[in-house]
MOPAC internal coordinates of N, CA, C and O (Angstrom, degrees):
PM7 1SCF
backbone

  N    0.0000 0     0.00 0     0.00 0    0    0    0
  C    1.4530 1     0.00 0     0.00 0    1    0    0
  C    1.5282 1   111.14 1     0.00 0    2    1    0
  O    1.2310 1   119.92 1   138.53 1    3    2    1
  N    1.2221 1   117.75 1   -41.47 1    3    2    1
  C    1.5617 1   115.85 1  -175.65 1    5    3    2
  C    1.2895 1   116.95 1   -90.89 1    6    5    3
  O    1.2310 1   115.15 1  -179.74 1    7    6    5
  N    1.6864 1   126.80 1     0.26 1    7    6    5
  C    1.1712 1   121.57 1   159.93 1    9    7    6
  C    1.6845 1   118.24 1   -92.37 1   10    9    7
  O    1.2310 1   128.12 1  -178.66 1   11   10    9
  N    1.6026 1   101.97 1     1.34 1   11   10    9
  C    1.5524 1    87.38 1   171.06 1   13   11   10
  C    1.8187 1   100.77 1  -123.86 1   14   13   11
  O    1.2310 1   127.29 1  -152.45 1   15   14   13
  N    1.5050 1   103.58 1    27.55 1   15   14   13
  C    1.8904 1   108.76 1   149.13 1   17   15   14
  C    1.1619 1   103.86 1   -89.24 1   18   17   15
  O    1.2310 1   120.88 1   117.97 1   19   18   17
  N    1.7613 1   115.92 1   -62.03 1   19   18   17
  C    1.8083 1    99.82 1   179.95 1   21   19   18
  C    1.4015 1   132.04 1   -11.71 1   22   21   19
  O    1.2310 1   127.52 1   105.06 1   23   22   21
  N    1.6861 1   103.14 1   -74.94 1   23   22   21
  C    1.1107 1   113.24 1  -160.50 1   25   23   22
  C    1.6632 1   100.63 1   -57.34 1   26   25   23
  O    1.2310 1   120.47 1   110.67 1   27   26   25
  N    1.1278 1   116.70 1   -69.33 1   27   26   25
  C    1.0249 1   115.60 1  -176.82 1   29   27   26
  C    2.1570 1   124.36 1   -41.42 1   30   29   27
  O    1.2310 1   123.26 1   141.42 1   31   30   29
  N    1.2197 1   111.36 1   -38.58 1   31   30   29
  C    1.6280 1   114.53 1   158.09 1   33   31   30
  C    1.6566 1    97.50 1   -55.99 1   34   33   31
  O    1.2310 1   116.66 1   142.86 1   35   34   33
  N    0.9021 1   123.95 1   -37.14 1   35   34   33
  C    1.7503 1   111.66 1  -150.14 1   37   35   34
  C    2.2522 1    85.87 1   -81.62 1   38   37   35
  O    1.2310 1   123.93 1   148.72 1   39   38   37
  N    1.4090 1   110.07 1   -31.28 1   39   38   37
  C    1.6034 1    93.48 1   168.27 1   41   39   38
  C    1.2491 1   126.38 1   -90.52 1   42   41   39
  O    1.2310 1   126.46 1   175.18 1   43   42   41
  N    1.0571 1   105.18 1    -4.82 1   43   42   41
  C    1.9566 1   112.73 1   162.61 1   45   43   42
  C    1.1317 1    97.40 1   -75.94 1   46   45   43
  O    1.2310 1   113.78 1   141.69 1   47   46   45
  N    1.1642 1   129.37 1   -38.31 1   47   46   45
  C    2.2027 1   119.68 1  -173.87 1   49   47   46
  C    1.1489 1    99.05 1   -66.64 1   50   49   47
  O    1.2310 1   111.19 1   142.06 1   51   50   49
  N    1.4124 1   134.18 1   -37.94 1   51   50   49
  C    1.3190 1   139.26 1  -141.06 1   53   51   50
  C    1.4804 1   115.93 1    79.66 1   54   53   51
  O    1.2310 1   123.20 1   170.26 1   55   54   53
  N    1.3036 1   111.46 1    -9.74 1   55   54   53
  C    1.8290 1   102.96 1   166.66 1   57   55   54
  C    1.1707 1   112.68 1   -70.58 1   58   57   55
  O    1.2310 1   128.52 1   -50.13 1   59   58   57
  N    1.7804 1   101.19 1   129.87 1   59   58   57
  C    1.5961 1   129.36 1   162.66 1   61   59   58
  C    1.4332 1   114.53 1   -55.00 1   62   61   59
  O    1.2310 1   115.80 1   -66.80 1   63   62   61
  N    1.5866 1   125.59 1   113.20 1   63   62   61
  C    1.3506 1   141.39 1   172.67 1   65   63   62
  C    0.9477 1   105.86 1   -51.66 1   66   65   63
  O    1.2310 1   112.18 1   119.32 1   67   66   65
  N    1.5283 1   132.36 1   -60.68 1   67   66   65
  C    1.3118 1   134.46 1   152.79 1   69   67   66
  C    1.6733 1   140.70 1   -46.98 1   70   69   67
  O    1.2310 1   112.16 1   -91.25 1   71   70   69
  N    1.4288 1   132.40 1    88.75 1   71   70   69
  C    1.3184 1   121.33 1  -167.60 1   73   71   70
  C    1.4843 1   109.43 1   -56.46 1   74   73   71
  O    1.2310 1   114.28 1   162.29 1   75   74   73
  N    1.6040 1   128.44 1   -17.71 1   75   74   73
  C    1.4798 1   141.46 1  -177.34 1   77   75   74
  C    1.8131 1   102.97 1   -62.56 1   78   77   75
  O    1.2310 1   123.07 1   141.02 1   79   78   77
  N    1.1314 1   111.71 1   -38.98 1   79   78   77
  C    1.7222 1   111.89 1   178.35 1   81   79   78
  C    1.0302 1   117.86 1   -59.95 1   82   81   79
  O    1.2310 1   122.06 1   -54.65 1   83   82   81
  N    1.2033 1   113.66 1   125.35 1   83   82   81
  C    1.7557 1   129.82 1   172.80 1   85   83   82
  C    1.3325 1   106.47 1   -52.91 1   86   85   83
  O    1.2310 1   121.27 1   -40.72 1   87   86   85
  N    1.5438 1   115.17 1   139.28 1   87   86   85
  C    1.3568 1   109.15 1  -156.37 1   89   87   86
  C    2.1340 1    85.76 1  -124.64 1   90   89   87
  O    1.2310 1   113.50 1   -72.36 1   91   90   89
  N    1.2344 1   129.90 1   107.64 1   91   90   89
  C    0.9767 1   148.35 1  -143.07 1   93   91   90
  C    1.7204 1   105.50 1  -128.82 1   94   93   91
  O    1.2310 1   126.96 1   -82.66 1   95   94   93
  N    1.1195 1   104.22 1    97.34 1   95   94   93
  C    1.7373 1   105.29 1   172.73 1   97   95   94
  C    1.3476 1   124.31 1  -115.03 1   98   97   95
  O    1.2310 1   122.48 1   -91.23 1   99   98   97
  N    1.3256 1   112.86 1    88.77 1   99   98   97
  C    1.6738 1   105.70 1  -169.05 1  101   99   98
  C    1.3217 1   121.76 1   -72.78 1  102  101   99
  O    1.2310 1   110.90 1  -159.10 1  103  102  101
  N    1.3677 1   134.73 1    20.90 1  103  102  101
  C    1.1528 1   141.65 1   163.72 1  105  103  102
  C    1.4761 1   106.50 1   -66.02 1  106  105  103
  O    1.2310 1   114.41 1   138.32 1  107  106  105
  N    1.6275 1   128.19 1   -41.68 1  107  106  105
  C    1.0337 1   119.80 1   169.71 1  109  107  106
  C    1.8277 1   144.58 1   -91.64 1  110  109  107
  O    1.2310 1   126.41 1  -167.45 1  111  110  109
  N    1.4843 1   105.28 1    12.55 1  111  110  109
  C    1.5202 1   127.20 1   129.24 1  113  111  110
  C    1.3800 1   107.43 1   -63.57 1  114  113  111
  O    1.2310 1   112.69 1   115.16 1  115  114  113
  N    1.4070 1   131.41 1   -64.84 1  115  114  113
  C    1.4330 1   127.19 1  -144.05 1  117  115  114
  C    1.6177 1    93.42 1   -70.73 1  118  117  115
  O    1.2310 1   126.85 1   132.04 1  119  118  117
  N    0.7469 1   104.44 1   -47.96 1  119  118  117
  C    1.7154 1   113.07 1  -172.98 1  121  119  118
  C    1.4410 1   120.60 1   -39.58 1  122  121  119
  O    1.2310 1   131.38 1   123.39 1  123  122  121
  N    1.6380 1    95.63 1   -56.61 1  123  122  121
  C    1.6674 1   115.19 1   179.97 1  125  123  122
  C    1.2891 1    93.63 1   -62.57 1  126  125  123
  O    1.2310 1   113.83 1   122.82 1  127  126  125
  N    1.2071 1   129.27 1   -57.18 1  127  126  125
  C    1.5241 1   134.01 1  -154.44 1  129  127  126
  C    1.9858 1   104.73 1   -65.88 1  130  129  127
  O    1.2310 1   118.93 1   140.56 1  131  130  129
  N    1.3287 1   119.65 1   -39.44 1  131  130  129
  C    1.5584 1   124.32 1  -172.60 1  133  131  130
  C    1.6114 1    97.16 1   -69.61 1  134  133  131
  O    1.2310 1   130.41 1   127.07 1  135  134  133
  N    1.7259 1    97.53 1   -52.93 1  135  134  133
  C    1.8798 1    91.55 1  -179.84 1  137  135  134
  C    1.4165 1   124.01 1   -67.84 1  138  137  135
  O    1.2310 1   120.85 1   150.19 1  139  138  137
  N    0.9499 1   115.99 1   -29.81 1  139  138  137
  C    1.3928 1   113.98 1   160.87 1  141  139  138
  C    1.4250 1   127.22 1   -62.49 1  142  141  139
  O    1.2310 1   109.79 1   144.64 1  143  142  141
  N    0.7424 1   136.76 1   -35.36 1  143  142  141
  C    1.3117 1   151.05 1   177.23 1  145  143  142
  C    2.1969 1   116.64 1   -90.98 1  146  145  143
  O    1.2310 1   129.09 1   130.29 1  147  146  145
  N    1.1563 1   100.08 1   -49.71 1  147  146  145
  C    1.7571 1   106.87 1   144.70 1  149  147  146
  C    1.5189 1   118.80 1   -47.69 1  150  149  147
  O    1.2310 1   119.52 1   140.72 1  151  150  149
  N    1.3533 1   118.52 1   -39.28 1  151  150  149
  C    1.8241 1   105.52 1  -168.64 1  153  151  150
  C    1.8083 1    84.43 1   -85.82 1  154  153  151
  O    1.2310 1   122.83 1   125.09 1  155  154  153
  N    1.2900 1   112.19 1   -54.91 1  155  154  153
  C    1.6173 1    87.80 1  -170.47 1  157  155  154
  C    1.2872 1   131.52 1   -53.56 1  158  157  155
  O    1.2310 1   121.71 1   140.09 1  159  158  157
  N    1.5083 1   114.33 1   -39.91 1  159  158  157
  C    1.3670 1   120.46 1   160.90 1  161  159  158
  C    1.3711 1   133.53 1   -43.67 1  162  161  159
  O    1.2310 1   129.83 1   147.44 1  163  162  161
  N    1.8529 1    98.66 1   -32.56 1  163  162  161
  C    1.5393 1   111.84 1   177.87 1  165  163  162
  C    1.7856 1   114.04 1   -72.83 1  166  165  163
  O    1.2310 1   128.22 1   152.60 1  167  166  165
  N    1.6980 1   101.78 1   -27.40 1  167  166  165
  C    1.6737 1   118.85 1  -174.09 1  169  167  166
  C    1.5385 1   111.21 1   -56.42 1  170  169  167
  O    1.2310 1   138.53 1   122.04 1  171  170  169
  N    1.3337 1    81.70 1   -57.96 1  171  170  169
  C    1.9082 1   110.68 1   176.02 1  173  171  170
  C    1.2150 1   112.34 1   -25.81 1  174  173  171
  O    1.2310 1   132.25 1   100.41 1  175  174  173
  N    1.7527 1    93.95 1   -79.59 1  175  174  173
  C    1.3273 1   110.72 1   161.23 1  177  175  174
  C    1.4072 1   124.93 1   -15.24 1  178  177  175
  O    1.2310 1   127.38 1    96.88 1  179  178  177
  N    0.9975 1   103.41 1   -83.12 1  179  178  177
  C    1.7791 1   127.40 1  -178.42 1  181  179  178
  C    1.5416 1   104.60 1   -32.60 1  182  181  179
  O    1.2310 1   127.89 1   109.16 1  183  182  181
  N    1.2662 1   102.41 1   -70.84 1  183  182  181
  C    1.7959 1   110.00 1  -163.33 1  185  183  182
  C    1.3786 1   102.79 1   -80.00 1  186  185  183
  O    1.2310 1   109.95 1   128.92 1  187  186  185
  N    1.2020 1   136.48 1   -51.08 1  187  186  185
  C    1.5964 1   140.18 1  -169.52 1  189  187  186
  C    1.4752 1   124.15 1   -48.05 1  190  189  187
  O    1.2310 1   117.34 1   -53.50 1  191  190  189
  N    1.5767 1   122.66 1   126.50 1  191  190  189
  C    1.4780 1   127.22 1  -163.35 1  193  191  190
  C    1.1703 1   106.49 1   -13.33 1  194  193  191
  O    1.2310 1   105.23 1   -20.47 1  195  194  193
  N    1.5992 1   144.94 1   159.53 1  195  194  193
  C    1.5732 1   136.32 1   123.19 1  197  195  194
  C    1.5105 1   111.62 1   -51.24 1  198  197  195
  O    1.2310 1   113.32 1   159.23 1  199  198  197
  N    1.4351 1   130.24 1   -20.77 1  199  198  197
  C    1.4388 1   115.02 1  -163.77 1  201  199  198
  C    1.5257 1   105.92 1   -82.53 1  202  201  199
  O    1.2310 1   117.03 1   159.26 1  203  202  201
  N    1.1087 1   123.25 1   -20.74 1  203  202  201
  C    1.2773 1   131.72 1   175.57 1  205  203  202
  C    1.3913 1   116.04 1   -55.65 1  206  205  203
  O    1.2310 1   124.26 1   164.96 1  207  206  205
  N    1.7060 1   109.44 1   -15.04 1  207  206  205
  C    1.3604 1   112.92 1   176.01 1  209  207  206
  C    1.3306 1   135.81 1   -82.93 1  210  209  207
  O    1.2310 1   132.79 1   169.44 1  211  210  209
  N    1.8156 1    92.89 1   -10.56 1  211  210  209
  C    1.4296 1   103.23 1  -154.89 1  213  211  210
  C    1.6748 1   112.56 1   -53.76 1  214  213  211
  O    1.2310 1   132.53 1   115.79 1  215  214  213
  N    1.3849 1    93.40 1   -64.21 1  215  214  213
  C    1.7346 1    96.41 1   170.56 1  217  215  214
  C    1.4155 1   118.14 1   -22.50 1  218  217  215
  O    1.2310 1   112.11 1   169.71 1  219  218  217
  N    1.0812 1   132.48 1   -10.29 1  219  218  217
  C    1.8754 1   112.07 1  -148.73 1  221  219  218
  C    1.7617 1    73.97 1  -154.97 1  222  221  219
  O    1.2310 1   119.88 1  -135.95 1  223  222  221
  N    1.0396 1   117.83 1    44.05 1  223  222  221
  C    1.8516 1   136.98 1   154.74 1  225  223  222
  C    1.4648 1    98.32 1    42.59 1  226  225  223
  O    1.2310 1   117.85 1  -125.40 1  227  226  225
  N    1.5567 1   121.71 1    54.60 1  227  226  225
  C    1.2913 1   123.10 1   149.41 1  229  227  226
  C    1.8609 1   115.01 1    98.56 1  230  229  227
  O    1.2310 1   131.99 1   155.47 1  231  230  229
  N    2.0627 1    94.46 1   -24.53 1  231  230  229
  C    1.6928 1    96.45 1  -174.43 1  233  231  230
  C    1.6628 1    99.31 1   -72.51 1  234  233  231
  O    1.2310 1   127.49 1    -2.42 1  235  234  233
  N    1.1854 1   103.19 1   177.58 1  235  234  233
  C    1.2370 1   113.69 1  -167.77 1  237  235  234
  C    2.1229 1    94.19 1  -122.67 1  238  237  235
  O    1.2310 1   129.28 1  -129.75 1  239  238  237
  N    0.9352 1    99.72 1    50.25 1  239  238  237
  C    1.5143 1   100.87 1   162.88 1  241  239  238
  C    1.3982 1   128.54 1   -11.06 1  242  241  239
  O    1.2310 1   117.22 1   135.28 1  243  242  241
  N    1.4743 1   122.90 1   -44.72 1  243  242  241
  C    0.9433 1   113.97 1  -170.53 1  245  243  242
  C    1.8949 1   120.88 1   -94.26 1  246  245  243
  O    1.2310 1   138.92 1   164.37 1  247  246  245
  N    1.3175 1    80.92 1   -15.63 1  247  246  245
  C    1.8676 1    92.88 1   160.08 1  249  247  246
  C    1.4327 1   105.37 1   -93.36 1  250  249  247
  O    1.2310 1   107.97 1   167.81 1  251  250  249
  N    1.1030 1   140.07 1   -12.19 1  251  250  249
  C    1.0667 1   123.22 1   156.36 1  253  251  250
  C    1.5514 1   146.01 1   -86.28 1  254  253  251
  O    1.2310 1   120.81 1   170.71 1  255  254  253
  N    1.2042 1   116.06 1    -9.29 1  255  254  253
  C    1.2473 1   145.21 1   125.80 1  257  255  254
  C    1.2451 1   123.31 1   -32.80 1  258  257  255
  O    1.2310 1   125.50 1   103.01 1  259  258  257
  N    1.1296 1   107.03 1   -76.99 1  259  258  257
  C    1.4593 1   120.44 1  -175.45 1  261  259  258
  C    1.1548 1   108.81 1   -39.60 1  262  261  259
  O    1.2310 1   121.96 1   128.48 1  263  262  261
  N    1.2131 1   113.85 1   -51.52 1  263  262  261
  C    1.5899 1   115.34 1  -157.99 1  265  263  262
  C    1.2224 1   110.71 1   -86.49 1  266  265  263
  O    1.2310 1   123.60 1   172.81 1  267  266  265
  N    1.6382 1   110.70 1    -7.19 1  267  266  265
  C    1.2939 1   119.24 1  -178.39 1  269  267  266
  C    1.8041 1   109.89 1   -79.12 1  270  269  267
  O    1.2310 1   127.55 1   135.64 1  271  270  269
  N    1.6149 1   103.07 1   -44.36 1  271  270  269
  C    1.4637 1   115.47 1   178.00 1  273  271  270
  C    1.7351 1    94.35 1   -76.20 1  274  273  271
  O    1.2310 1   103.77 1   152.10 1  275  274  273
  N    1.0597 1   147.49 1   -27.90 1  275  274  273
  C    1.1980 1   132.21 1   175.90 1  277  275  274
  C    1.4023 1   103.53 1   -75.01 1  278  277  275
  O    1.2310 1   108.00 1   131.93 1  279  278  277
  N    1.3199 1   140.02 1   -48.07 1  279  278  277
  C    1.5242 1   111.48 1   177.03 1  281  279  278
  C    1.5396 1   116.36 1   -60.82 1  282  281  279
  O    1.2310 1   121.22 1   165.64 1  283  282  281
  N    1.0353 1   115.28 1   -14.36 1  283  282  281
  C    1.5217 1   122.32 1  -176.45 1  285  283  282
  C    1.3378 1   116.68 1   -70.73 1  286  285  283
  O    1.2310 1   124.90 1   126.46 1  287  286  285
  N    1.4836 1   108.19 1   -53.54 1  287  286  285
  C    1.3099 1   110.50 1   154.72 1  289  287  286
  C    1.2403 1   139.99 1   -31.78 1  290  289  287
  O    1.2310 1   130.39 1   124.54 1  291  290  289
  N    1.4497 1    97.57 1   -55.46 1  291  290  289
  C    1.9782 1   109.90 1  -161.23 1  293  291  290
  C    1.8736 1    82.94 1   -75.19 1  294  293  291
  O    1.2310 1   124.03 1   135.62 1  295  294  293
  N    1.3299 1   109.87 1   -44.38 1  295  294  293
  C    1.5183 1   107.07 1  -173.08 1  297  295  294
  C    1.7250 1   116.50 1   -41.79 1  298  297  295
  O    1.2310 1   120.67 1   134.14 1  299  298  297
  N    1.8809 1   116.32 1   -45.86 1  299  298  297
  C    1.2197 1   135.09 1   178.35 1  301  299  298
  C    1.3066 1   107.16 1   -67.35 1  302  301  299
  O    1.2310 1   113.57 1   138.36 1  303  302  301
  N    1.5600 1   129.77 1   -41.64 1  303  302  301
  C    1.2078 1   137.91 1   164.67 1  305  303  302
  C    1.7641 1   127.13 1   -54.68 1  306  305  303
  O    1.2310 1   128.49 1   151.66 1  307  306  305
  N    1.6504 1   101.25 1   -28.34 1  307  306  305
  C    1.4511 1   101.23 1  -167.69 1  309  307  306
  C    2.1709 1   108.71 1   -85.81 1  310  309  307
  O    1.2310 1   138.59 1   158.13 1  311  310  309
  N    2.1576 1    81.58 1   -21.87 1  311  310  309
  C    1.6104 1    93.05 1  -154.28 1  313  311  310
  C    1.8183 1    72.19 1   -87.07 1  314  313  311
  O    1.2310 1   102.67 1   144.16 1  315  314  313
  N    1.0478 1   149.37 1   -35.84 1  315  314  313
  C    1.2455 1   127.01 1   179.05 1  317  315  314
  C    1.5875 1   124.98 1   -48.32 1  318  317  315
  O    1.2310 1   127.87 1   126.83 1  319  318  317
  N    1.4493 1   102.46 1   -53.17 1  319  318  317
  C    1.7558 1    95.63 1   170.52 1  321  319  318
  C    1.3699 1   140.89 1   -66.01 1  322  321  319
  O    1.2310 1   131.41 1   163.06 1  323  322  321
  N    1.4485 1    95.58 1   -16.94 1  323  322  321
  C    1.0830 1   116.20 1   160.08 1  325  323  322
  C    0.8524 1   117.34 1   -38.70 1  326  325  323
  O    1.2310 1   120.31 1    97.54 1  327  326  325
  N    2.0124 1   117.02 1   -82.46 1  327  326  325
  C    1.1891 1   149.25 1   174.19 1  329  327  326
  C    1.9290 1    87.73 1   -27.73 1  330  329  327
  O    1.2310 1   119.33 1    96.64 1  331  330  329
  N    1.1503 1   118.89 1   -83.36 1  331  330  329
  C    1.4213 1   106.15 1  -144.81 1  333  331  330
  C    1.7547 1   107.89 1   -75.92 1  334  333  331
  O    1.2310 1   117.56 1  -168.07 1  335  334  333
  N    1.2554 1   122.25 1    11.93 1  335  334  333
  C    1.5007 1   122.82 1   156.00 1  337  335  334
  C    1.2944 1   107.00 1   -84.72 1  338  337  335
  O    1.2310 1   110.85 1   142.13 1  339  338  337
  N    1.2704 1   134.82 1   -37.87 1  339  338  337
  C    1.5580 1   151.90 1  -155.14 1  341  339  338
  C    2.1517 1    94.67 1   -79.76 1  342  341  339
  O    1.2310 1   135.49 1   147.21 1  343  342  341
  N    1.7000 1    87.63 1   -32.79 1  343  342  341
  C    1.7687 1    79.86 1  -179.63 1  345  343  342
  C    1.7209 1   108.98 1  -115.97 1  346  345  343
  O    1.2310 1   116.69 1  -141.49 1  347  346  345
  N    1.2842 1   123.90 1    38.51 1  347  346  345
  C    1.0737 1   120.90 1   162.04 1  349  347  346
  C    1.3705 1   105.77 1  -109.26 1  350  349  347
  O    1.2310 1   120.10 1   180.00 1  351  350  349

């Protein structure tokens, strides 16, 4: 009876029964990919005319964005290392 709870607790944790399974966390693609793409957006932002804003009533959208996908990032980035200290 208690060797067929294990297995089954060990896929409610999300631990792989198998140590052979590729152990795959896409938080840390997504992560790299938002911050990267957030700091440039945030750069843009930064340096690029103000008149370019006028249309879009003065905000500067693209620093605001940015910085929005850049916390997102570092956030996907931080919960990733986590993740792989949390499973060693």
């Amino acid at each position: 009876m208690t060797t067929q709870i294990l297995p089954q607790a060990a896929r409610l944790l999300g631990k792989p029964e198998d140590p052979t399974i590729m152990n795959f966390d896409l938080r840390l693609p997504l992560g790299l990919l938002f911050t990267l793409f957030g700091a440039i957006l945030s750069i843009f932002g930064a340096v690029s005319d103000p008149k370019i804003y006028e249309k879009s009533l003065g905000i500067n959208i693209n620093l605001v964005w940015g910085a929005v996908m850049l916390v997102f990032g570092l956030l996907m980035l931080v919960l990733a290392i986590k993740g792989r200290k949390n499973d060693r």
